[in-house]
N, C-alpha and C positions, 0 to 999 in steps of 0.2 A: 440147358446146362450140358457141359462135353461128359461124357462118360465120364466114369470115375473120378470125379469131381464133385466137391461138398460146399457146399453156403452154408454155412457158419453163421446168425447174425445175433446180436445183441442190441436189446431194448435200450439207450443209453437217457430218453428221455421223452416224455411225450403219452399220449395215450393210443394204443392201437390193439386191434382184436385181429385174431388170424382163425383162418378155420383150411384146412386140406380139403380137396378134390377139384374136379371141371367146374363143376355150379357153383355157381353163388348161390348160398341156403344161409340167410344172418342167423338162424337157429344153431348151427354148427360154430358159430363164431365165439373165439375164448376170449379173455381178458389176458394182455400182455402187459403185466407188468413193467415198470423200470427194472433191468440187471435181468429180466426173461433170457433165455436163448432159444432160437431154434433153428433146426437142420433141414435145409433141403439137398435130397440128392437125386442122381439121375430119374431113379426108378420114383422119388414121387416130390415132383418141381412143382405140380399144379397146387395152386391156393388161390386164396383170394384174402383180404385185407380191410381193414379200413382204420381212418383214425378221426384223433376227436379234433375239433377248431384249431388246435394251436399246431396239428403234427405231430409226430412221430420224428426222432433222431436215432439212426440205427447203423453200429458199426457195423461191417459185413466182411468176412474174409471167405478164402475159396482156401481148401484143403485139398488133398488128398483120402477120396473116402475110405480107403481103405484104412486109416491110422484112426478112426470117428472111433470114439464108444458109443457102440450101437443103443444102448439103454437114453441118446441123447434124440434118437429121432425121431420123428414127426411119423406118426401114422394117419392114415384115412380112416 
């Protein structure tokens, strides 16, 4: 992701678990609701993912990180 630049996404349908860092660890893995959001940005783009049989549908927009409320992102 370019610098200063934010992914935005939102859960719009489907079942999918996210969990932050390099590894894949499925213990770290949350449950993402429909209407979830979350942030990825430069300093922490690494995750990992999965979903259930049918998929995951996820809007995704790219911001400006610096406009983000920080209380919205993703930590390791």
């Amino acid at each position: 992701m370019d610098e200063g630049k934010a992914a935005i996404a939102t859960v719009l349908a489907g079942d999918m678990k996210l969990a932050m860092g390099r590894q894949c660890d499925e213990s770290k893995l949350r449950d993402l609701l429909v209407g979830s959001v979350f942030v990825l940005t430069h300093d922490n783009v690494a995750h990992f993912a999965t979903t259930g049989p049918a998929g995951a549908q996820l809007m995704l927009m790219i911001a400006p990180e610096k406009d983000l409320n920080t209380d919205l992102l993703c930590q390791n």
